[in-house]
C-alpha positions in Angstrom: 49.4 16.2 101.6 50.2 13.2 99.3 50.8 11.0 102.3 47.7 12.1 103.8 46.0 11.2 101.1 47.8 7.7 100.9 47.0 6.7 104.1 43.3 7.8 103.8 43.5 5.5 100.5 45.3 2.8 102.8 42.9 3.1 105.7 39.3 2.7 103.3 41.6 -0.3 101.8 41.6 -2.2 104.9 37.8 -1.2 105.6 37.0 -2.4 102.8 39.2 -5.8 103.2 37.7 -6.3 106.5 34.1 -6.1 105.2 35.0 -8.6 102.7 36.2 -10.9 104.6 33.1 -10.3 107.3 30.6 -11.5 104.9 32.6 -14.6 103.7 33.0 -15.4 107.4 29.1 -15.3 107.9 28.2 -16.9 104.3 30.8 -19.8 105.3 29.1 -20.1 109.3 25.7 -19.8 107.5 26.5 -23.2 104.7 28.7 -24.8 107.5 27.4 -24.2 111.8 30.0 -26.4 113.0 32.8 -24.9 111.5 35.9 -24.0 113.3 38.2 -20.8 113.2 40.7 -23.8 111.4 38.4 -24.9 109.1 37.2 -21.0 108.4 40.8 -20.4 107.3 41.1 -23.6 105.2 38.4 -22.4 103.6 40.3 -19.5 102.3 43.8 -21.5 101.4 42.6 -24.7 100.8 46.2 -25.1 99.1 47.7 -24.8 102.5 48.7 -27.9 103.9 48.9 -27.3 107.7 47.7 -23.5 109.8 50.3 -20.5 108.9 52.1 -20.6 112.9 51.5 -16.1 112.4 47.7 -17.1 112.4 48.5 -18.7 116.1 49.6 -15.2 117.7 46.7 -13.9 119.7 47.9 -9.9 120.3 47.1 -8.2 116.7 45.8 -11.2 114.9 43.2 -9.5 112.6 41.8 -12.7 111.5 41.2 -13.8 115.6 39.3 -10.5 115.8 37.3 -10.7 112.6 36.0 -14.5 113.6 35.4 -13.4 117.6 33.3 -10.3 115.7 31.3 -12.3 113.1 30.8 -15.9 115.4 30.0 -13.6 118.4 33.0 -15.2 120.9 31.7 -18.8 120.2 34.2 -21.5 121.2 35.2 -22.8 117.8 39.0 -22.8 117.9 41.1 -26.3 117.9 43.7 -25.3 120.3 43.4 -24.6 123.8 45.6 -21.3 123.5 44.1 -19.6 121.1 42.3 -15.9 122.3 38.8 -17.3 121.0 39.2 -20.2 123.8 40.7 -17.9 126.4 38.8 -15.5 128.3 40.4 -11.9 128.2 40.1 -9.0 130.7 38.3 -5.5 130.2 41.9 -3.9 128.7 42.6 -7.3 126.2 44.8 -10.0 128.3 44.3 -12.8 128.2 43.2 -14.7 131.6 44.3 -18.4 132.4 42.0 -21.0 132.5 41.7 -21.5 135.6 40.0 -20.1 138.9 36.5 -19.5 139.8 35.7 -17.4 137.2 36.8 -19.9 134.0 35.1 -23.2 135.7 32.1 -21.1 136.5 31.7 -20.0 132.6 32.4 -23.4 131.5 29.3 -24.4 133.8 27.3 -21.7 132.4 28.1 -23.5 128.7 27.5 -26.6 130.1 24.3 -25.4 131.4 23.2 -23.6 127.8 24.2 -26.7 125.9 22.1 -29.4 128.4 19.1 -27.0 127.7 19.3 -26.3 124.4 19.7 -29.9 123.6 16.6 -30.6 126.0 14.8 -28.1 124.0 15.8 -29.7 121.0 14.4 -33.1 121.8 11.2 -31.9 123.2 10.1 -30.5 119.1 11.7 -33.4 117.8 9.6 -35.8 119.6 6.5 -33.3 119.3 7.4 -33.2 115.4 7.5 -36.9 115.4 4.2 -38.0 117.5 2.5 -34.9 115.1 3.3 -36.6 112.2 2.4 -39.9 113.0 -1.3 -38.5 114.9 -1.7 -37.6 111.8 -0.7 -39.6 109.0 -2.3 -42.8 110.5 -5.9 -41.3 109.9 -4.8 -39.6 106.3 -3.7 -43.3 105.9 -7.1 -44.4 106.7 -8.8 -41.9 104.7 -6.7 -42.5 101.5 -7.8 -46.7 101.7 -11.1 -45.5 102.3 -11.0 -43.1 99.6 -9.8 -45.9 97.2 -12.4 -48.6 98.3 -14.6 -46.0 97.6 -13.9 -45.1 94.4 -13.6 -48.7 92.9 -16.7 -49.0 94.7 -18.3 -46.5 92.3 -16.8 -48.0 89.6 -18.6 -51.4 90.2 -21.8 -49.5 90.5 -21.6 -46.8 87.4 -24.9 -48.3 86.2 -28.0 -47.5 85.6 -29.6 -50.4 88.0 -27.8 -49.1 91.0 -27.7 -45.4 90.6 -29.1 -45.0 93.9 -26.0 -46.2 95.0 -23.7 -45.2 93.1 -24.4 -41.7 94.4 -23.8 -41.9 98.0 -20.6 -43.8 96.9 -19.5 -41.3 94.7 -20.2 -38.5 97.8 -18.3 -40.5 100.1 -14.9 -40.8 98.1 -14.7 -37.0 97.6 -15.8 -36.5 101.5 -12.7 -39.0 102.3 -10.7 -37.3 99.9 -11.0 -33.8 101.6 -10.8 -35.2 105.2 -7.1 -36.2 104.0 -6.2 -32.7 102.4 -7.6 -30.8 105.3 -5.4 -33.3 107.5 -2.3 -32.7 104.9 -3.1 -29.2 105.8 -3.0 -29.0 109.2 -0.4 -31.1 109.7 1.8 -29.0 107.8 1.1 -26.0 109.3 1.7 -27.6 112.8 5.3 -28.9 111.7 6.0 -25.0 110.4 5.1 -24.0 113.7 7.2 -26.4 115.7 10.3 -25.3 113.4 10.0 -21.4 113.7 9.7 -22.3 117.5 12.9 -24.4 117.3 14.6 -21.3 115.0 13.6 -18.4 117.9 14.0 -21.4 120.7 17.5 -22.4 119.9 18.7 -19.6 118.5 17.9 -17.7 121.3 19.4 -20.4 123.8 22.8 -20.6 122.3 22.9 -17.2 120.9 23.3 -18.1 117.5 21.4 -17.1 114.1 22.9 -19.9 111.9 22.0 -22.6 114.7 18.5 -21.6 114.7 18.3 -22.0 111.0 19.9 -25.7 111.4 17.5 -26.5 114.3 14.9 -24.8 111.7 16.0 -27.1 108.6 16.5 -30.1 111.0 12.9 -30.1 112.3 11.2 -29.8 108.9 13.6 -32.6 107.3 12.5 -35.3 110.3 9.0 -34.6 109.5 9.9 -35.0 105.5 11.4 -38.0 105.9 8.5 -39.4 108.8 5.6 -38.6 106.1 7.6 -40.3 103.2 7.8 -43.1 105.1 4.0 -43.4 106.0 3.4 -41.9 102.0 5.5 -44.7 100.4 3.3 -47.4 102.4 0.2 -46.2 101.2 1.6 -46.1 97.4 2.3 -49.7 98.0 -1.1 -50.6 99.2 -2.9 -48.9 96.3 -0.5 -50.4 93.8 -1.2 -53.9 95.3 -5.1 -53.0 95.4 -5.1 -51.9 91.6 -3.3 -55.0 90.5 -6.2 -57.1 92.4 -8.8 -54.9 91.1 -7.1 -55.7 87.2 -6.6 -59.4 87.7 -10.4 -59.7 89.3 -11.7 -57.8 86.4 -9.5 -60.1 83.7 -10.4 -62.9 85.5 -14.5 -62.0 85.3 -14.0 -61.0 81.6 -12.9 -64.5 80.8 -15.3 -66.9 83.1 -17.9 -64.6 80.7 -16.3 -65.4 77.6 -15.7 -69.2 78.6 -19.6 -69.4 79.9 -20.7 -67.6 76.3 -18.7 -70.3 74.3 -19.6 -73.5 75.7 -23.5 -72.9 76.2 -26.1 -73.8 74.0 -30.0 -72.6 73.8 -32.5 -75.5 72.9 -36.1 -75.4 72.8 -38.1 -77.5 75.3 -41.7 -77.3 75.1 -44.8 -74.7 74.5 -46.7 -74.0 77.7 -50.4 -75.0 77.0 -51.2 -73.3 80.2 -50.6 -69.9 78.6 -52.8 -67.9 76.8 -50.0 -67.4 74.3 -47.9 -70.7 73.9 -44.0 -69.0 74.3 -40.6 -71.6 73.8 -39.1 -72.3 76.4 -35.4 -72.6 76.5 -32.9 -74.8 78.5 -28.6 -74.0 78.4 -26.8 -77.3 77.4 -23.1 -77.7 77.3 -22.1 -78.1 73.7 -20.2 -81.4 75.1 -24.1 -83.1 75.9 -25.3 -84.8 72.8 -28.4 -86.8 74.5 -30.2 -89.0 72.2 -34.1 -88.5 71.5 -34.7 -90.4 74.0 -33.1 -89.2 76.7 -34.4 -85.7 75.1 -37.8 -87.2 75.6 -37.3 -87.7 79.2 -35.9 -84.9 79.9 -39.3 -82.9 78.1 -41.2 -84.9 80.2 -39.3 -84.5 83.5 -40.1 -80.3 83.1 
């Protein structure tokens, strides 16, 4: 009864051991897709300098069975010998490469890979051309945004309200035209990478290449819209300094005008039914004499 019992204990052991070792197999395929049964095991012993030779023995190598179960029979393997790169009959031998039957499965991988990487393509060049369709207008938007609003800065008066309104109306209508683009365009790229995850992962089999083809599609079109975002951040930069050294440079022609001018009276105008002075700018550098004053009286 005891060794009943010890063997039941032994048995839920290696159950248990097996599970273990299941779910670091599909955590380690899940962080790493190209990994290889080699790779996998130098994972586990990374103190190991080369492959244990035992690991090499196809009949009864748990570890072969565990990464055939978990990678679902995907060629991953560095050495041509090895069960996950053979093909095995109904009862477990293992066949030769060779014959009809071996080149005609590596045709039918051939086959698999040259679509899947067609696929592939096809949404990232549809990711791309979205993302430029639509970034070039939000790029057009966002300068006409901006011209807009420093256009409504210029005319925050009360002389050209009138103006200032429509202004005001078309910066926020620019603004939303580039969030409802921002929008689509980003529901459009999600699309295009759940396609790629079912498309791919469908193709080839394979849950934790779908996810790459997944992550892959969503990181081109990252990268493609901080391209076209990082030129427009440049632009307004560039279009704020301008806008800072035109207003600096207006603030100072005012000042310098202000300084050097000079109000002098010139003359009362009979014709008026209330005699009002009238009043010429001099520089402060003119010092005419009376005479010339004179003239000039006369001259207006």
């Amino acid at each position: 009864m005891d060794d009943i019992e010890a063997q039941r204990v032994v048995e839920e052991s290696k159950q248990a051991s097996k599970l273990l070792i299941r779910d670091h197999l599909s955590e380690h395929l899940a962080r790493n897709p190209d990994s290889t049964f080699v790779s996998w095991i130098a994972a586990l012993h990374p103190e190991n300098v080369a492959l244990d030779p035992r690991l090499e023995i196809h009949e009864g190598n748990e570890w072969l069975d565990v990464w055939q179960e978990v990678s679902n029979g995907r060629n991953r393997c560095c050495w041509s010998s090895c069960c996950c790169c053979s093909s095995r009959d109904s009862d477990g031998t293992i066949l030769p490469q060779s014959g009809w039957g071996w080149t005609l499965g590596r045709l039918v991988d051939i086959l698999i890979a040259l679509i899947e990487g067609l696929v592939a393509l096809l949404l990232m060049l549809s990711t791309l051309s979205i993302v430029v369709a639509v970034e070039v207008p939000t790029s057009y938007f966002a300068a006409s945004e901006f011209y807009c609003r420093d256009l409504s800065r210029r005319l925050n008066t009360y002389a050209f309200m009138p103006c200032f309104v429509p202004a005001k109306l078309l910066q926020v209508f620019f603004w939303l035209c580039g969030k409802v683009l921002f929008v689509t365009q980003m529901v459009i790229i999600e699309t295009l990478a759940v396609s790629g995850f079912f498309a791919c992962g469908i193709i080839v089999l394979s849950l934790s290449h779908g996810k790459w083809m997944h992550a892959k599609l969503r990181r081109v079109a990252q990268v493609t819209r901080n391209a076209f975002q990082s030129c427009r951040k440049c632009c307004q930069e560039d279009g704020a300094r301008h806008q800072a050294h035109e207003t600096s440079g207006l603030a100072e022609n005012t000042k310098a005008v202000t300084t050097n001018t000079r109000t002098a009276p010139v003359a009362n105008d009979s014709s008026l039914s209330h005699p009002q002075a009238i009043y010429i700018e001099l520089p402060n550098n003119a010092c005419p004499l009376d005479d010339d004053f004179d003239k000039v009286i006369d001259r207006l």
